[in-house]
Every structure is written in structure tokens, then in C-alpha cells.
N, C-alpha and C positions, 0 to 999 in steps of 0.2 A: 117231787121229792127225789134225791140222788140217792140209788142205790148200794150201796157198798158189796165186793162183790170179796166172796171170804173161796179162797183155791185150799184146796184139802190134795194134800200128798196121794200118794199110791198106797200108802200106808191108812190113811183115813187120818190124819193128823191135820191141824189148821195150820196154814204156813202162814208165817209173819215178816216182815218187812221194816227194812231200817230202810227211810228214805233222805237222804242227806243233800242239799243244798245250801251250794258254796255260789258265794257273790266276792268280788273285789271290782277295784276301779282301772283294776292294769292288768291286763290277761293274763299276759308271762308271769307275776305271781299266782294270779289263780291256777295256770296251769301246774304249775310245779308245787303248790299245796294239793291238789287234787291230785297230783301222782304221788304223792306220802300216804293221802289217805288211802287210795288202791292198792300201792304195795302192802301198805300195814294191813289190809285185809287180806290180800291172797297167799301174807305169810301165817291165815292158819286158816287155811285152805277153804276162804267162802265163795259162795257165790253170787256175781257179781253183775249187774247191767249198768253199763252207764263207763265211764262220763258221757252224758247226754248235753251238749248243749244247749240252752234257753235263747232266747230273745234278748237282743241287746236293749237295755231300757236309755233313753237317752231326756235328761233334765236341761232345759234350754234357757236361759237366764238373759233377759234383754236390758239394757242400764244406758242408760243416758251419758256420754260423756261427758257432756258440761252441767256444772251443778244450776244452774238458772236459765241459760238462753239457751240457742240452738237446739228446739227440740226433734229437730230431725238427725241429725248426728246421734246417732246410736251405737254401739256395741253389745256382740252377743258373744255369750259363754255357754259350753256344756259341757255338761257329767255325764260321762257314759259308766253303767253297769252291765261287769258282763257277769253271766249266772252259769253254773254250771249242776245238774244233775247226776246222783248215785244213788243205784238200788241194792241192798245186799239184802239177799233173800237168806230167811230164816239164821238170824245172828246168834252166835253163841256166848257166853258169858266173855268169855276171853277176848273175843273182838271188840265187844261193847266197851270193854275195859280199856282195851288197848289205841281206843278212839279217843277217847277220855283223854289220856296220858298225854294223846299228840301234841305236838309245839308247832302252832303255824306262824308262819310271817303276820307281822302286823297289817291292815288294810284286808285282811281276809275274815269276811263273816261265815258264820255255821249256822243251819238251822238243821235239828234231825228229831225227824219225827219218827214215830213206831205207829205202822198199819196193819 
């Protein structure tokens, strides 16, 4: 079984975590969605790890170029994703909010979780 492991402040308080993972198919977008989201944070003053890069995922697609004959004439395609990682420790209403609001380029997905 995975442990989950809960950090308690100095204060004795349980710290919480927004962990947001950003995907696109073109980096230079994802980059620059991912510096929106970090400015939008550290304009009300959080704390912050990341961007963390991921592993690039790459989908590989093999197709025949002739529809009947020649079955060794081939062509391959791929998709590459690149993922990008952000940790904002203990979020405040205002941030959470101000995430929300954001406007990204299209081709950019979000997924954010709270730990």
C-alpha cells in the first residue's frame, strides 16, 4: 500500500498542495502557458516548485503507403507530448481563483489536483 505522507507546518498546521500539470504538443506554447500560470502565482505571493519537467511521451503511428500492394513501403508518424510540472504549496482562495480565470492558448491541457 502507498503511503501518503501529510508535512505539518511549524505552526502544527497540515500543509496542502495544488499540483498542476500542463501538457501541450509544441513546447514553446507550453512554455509560455506555464510562465502565465507562475507569474499569476507569485503575483500574490505563493510558494512555489516547479516547473518541473516530465518525460516526453512520444505515440508512434506506422501506415502503409499503398492501400493494396507493396506491403513493405511503410511510413511512420509521431506525436510527441511534452508535460510540464507545478507545485504551489498551501494555496490561498485568491490564487485558486485567479487560476480559474486564466486564459491559455489552445492545444494546452490542465489537470490540478489538491494533496
Amino acid at each position: 500500500m502507498a503511503k501518503t505522507a501529510v508535512k505539518k507546518n511549524k505552526t502544527g498546521d497540515v500543509s496542502h498542495k495544488l499540483r498542476i500539470r500542463v501538457q501541450a504538443y509544441e513546447y514553446k506554447i507550453l512554455d509560455l502557458s506555464v510562465k502565465q500560470i507562475i507569474d499569476t502565482a507569485l503575483r500574490y505571493d505563493a510558494e512555489l516548485c516547479g516547473p518541473v519537467p516530465l518525460p516526453v511521451s512520444k505515440k508512434i503511428y506506422t501506415v502503409n503507403r499503398s492501400t493494396f500492394a507493396k506491403k513493405n513501403a511503410r511510413e511512420q508518424f509521431e506525436v510527441r507530448a511534452h508535460k510540464r510540472l507545478i507545485d504551489i504549496v498551501n494555496p490561498n482562495q485568491k490564487i485558486i481563483e485567479s487560476l480559474t480565470n486564466l486564459s491559455l492558448p489552445s492545444g494546452v491541457s490542465i489537470d490540478v489536483r489538491m494533496l
